[in-house]
Steps between C-alpha positions, in 0.01 A plus 500: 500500500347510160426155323372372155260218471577220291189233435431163376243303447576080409327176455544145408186227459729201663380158463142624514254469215340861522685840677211571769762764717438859363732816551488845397733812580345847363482868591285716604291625163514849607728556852873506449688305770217278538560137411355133556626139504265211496540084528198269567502119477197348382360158583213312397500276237529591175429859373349512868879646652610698199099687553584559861819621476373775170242647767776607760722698172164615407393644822839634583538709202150628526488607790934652507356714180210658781754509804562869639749486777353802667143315541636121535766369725710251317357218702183597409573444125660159533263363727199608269695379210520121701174514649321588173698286285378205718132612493529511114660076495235420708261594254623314193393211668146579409653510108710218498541104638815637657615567869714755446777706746775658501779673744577874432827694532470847472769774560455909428797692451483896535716757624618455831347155590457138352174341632383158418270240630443109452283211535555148440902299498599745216788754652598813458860489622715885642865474422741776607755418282548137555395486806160419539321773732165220510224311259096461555416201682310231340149457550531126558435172712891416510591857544244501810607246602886575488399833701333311750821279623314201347739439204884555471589701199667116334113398589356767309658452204415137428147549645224305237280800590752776430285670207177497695417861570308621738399842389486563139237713254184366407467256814183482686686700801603855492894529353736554735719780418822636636671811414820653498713851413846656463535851637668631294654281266855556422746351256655194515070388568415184292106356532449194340143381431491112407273167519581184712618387126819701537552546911524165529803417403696770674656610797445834619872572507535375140198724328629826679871404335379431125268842575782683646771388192302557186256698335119401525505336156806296536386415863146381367638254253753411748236411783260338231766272353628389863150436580471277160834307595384447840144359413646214300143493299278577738480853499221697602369854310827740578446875486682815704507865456823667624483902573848617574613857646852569400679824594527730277829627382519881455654608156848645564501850302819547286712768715528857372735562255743764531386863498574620123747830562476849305775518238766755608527814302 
């Protein structure tokens, strides 16, 4: 079934004093069907996060403009993208009074497959339609901890230590990095990149319905004003990327009109 891709890309600062979460969504410079989506959340102090979170856009758009798919598996790409973006934050320690890091989101679309990988509590969510077909798993001590039996989901979610990660880029250990794919895509796909800032405040079964109903602009300000409401002034950074594959309707061709006769003699 043949599908168009609609895109968007949307942020809000919330009750923060500087943005430090970072997104990007760009093609390939020179490969048509080739495209990228991008969110990192940056932490440390000030400047520190919004550094951190630069190096994984930078690295990911480098190194997508070098990508040839018939000499690099997509994994390959995304992990080098992750693992070289956190190299890079742990050296602007050396530069700056900071302690910089940052999670990564990072999603390739081409034809015939969507591959992404994460690291850190940002998700990457897969909705078929509004039903969600799964989302990343945070890289966290409450999310461990949930998988383990050792906290009920209610637990979880009022946990003090809820934002503590436990892989992340630009940590002293190695990020941890999962990855995922849809072969093939088809339409009616949604992906949905977006920080803790946004997930939140949601339900799965209510971001796969605002997805599902409206366009990727209307559902971005939709999600980022809910998320406002909901934070009663204590919002954190908010930003999401939406990539949307809608079928595509073929152009009816006007019938043929009747055949024009010979005038009779």
């Amino acid at each position: 079934m043949a599908y168009t891709v609609e895109t968007c890309s949307a942020q809000h600062i919330g009750d923060r004093k500087e943005q430090q979460d970072r997104i990007s969504l760009f093609p390939h410079p020179t490969r048509r069907g080739l495209m990228m989506a991008v969110l990192a959340d940056g932490m440390g102090g000030h400047t520190g996060g919004a550094m951190a979170a630069e190096q994984v856009v930078f690295k990911a758009k480098h190194l997508f403009e070098v990508f040839a798919p018939a000499d690099e598996t997509p994994q390959q790409l995304l992990g080098a993208i992750i693992e070289e973006a956190h190299i890079a934050i742990k050296l602007t320690r050396f530069t700056s009074e900071q302690d910089p890091h940052s999670t990564a989101c990072v999603l390739l679309f081409q034809a015939g497959r969507v591959d992404w990988a994460h690291c850190g509590d940002s998700r990457i969510y897969h909705f078929r339609n509004d039903q969600l077909v799964g989302h990343t798993s945070d890289h966290s001590y409450v999310n461990e901890m949930l998988k383990k039996g050792y906290l009920t989901p209610e637990q979880a979610e009022r946990h003090p230590q809820k934002n503590v990660l436990l892989g992340c880029l630009g940590a002293e250990r190695e990020p941890t990095i999962d990855y995922g794919e849809a072969v093939p895509p088809q339409a009616g796909d949604i992906f949905l990149l977006c920080s803790d800032g946004l997930w939140a405040y949601f339900t799965d079964a209510e971001l796969g319905g605002v997805l599902a109903a409206h366009a990727p602009r209307a559902a971005a300000e939709i999600l980022i004003q809910r998320a406002r409401d909901r934070a009663q002034g204590r919002g954190d950074n908010c930003s999401l990327v939406i990539v949307k594959l809608v079928e595509k309707k073929e152009e009816k061709k006007p019938a043929p009109g009747p055949v024009p006769r010979s005038p009779q003699r």
